[in-house]
C-alpha positions in Angstrom: 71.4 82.0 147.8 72.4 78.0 148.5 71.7 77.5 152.3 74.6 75.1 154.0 72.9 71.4 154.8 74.0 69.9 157.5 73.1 66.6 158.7 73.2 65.0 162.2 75.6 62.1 162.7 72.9 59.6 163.0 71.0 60.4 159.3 74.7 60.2 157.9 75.3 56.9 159.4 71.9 56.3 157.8 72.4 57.3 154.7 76.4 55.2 154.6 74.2 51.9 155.5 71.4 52.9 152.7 73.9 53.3 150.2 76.3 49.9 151.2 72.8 48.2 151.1 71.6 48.9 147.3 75.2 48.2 146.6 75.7 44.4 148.1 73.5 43.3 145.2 75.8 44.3 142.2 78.9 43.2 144.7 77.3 39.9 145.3 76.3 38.8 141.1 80.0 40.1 140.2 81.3 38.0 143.2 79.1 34.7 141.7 80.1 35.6 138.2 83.9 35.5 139.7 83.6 32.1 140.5 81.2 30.7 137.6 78.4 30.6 139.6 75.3 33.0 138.0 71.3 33.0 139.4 70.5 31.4 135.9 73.2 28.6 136.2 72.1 28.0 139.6 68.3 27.6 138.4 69.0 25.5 135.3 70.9 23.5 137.4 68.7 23.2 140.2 65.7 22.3 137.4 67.7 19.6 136.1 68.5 17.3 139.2 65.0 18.0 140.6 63.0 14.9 141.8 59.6 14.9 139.8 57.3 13.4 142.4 54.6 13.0 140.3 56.0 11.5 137.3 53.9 9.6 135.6 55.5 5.6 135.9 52.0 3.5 135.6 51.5 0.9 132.6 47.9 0.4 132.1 45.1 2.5 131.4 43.8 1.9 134.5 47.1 3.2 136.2 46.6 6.4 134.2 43.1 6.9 135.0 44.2 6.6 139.0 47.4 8.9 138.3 45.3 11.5 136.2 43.1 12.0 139.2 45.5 12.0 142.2 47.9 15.2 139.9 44.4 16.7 139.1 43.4 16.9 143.0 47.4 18.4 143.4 47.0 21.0 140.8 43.8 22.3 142.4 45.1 22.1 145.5 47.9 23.9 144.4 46.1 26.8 142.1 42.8 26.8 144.5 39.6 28.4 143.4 39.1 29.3 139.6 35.5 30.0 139.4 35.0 33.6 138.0 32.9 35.9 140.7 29.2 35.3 139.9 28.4 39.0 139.9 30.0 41.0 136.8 29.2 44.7 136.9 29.8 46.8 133.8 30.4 50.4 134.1 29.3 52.4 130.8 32.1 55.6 129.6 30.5 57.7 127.2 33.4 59.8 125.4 31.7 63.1 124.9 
């Protein structure tokens, strides 16, 4: 025998803003697509007028040498700490 749910007024309101909510997604990529405007066309876009701030623009060697170090101080600044962790422990499964 199926029991009657019934919900209170609040869970339904709930549930009404829960479901507008996944929605405005889907609504809002049909709305850019409407007007010509995608994620991707934003992003390539966006990628192609984007200042380069470390673009190389030296003309000797020695211009290199000074520009390899300053973007190799900015990359590991910008990844941080690569050392593996000096301590390794293995764990041995036997399949029997």
């Amino acid at each position: 025998m199926k029991l009657p749910i019934h919900y209170s007024g609040r869970r339904v309101a709930l549930m009404g803003i829960c479901s507008l909510a996944a929605m405005l997604p889907f609504y809002a990529a049909g709305a850019q697509e409407e007007n010509g405007f995608t994620v991707n066309g934003v992003l390539a876009n966006e990628m192609q007028n984007a200042k380069l701030s470390m673009l190389f623009d030296g003309e000797t060697a020695e211009d290199c040498r000074l520009w390899q170090a300053k973007f190799r101080k900015k990359i590991n600044q910008l990844l941080g700490d690569s050392k593996p962790h000096r301590v390794i422990s293995r764990i041995k499964i036997t399949t029997s």
